[in-house]
C-alpha positions, -999 to 999 in steps of 0.1 A, spaced: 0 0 0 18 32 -12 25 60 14 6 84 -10 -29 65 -7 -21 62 30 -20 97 36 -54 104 15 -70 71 40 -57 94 68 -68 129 53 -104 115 52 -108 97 84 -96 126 103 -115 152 83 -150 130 80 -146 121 122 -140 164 128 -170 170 108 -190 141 119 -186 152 155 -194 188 149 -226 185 133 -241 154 156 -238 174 186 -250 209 165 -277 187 157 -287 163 186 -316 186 200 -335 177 164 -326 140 168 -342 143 206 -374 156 193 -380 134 167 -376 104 191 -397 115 213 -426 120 189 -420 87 176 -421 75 211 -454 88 220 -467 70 184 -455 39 202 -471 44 237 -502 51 220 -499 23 197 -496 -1 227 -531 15 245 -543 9 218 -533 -28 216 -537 -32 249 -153 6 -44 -143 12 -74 -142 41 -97 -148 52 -134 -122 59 -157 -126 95 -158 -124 93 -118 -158 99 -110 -182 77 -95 -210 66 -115 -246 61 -96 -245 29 -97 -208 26 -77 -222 55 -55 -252 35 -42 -227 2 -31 -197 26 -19 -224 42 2 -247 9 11 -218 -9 20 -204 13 41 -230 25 62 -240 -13 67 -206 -17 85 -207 13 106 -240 8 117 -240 -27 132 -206 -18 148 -221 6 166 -256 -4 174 -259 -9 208 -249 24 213 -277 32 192 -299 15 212 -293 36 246 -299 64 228 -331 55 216 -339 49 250 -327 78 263 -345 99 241 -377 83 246 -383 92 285 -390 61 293 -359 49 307 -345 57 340 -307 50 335 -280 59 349 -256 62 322 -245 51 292 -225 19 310 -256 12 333 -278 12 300 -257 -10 284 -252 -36 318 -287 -30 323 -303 -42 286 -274 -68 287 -286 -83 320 -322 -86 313 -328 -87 275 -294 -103 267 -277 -92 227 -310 -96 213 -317 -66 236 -283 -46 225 -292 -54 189 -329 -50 184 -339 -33 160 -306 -41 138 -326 -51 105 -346 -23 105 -323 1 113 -297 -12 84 -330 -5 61 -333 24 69 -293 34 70 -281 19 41 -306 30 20 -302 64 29 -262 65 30 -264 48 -3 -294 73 -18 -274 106 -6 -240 98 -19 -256 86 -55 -274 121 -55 -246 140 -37 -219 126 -57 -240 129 -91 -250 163 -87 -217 178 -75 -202 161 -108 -224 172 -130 -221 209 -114 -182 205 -115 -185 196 -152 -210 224 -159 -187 257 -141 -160 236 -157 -144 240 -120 -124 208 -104 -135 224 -67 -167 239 -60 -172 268 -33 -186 260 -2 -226 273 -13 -226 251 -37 -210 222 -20 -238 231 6 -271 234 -19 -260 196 -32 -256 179 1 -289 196 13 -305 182 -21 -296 148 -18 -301 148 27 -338 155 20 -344 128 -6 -328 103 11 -347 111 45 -381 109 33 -371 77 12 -362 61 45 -385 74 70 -412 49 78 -376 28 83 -369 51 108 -402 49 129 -401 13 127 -363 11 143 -375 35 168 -404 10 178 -382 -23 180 -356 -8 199 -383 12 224 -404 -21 232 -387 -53 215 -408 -74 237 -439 -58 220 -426 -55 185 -405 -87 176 -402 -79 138 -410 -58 110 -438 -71 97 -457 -73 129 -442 -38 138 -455 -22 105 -496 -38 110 -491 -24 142 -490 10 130 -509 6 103 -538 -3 123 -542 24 145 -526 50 128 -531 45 90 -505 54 69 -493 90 84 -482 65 114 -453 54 95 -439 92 90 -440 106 122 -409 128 129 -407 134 97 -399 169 99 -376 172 127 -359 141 109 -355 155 78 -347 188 95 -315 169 114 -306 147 83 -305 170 57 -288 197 79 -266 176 93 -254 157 62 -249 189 43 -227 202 73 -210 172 70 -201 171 38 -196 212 34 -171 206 63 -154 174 52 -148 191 15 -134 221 33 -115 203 59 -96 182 25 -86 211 9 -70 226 38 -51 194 49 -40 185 18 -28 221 12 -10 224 44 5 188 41 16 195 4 
């Protein structure tokens, strides 16, 4: 492995974990209410139950869609139990102590099943959407790269795509999103997605499946174009100061 492609494997970790971090706590407070709607969906429910490259060096759609799929698929089940907790957290419903007594706690008395429910659902919903963003990010910044005829665009721009293709993505993947929510709030109560889904269905039609939309779509879109505006920028100026 040559030093060069090191050193751009380097460049990007430590420029996509900087922006990563910035915009997830910016914004949290989104994530939080959009939980907590979704949450209350749930509570009611249950009353009511009783890669590789083209030639040119662009990626094509196609190798857009696996880069991103495959990627979010790996990140996501590494860190799902921490995904789990926060669910939880968010919800109200839990009184824990902190992160370590959460994880002891679900551990102890729902065992990994309990640490990883929800995992099926929530890889449909995340690799779907990681793989739908980077296809539209990715094809609309070429084809506006090619259009300026510029090899960098400005920040705006940069901006304008990623918020394009955080917004499609969301609402693609959002009754994904309220089903995660309810297997990871109540896995006793919703074992699977099919049950999970004619549970919703049945007392709250349709519109059940995209509650939170807005505050989702709110944090995605803002958050990924943040992201990506911050992770282009953050390139630049390492590679420039490293050249």
């Amino acid at each position: 492995m040559s030093s060069s492609y090191q050193h751009g494997v380097l460049v990007a970790f430590t420029a996509g974990a900087t922006s990563g971090v910035i915009t997830t706590v910016a914004f949290q407070p989104l994530d939080l209410v959009k939980t907590r709607m979704q949450a209350t969906l749930l509570y009611d429910l249950r009353s009511t139950q009783a890669a590789r490259t083209s030639k040119n060096g662009n990626v094509t759609a196609s190798q857009a869609l696996v880069i991103g799929g495959i990627s979010r698929t790996i990140s996501t089940a590494s860190v799902l139990p921490f995904t789990v907790v926060k669910a939880r957290y968010e919800s109200g419903h839990y009184q824990y102590q902190g992160v370590g007594h959460a994880l002891s706690s679900i551990w102890k008395h729902e065992g990994r099943k309990g640490l990883y429910s929800g995992m099926l659902a929530t890889l449909v919903r995340d690799a779907p959407f990681s793989a739908i963003y980077l296809m539209f990010y990715s094809q609309s910044k070429q084809a506006l790269e090619k259009s300026l005829g510029q090899s960098f665009l400005p920040p705006r721009t940069i901006l304008l795509c990623s918020i394009f293709s955080g917004a499609m993505a969301s609402i693609v993947t959002q009754p994904a999103d309220v089903i995660k929510t309810h297997m990871q709030l109540k896995p006793e109560v919703h074992a699977n997605i099919r049950s999970t889904i004619a549970g919703i269905l049945k007392s709250h039609g349709a519109k059940g499946l995209f509650t939170g939309l807005v505050p989702r779509v709110t944090r995605r879109t803002l958050m990924a174009a943040f992201t990506w505006t911050f992770y282009e920028q953050l390139v630049t100026l390492i590679v420039r100061y490293t050249s």
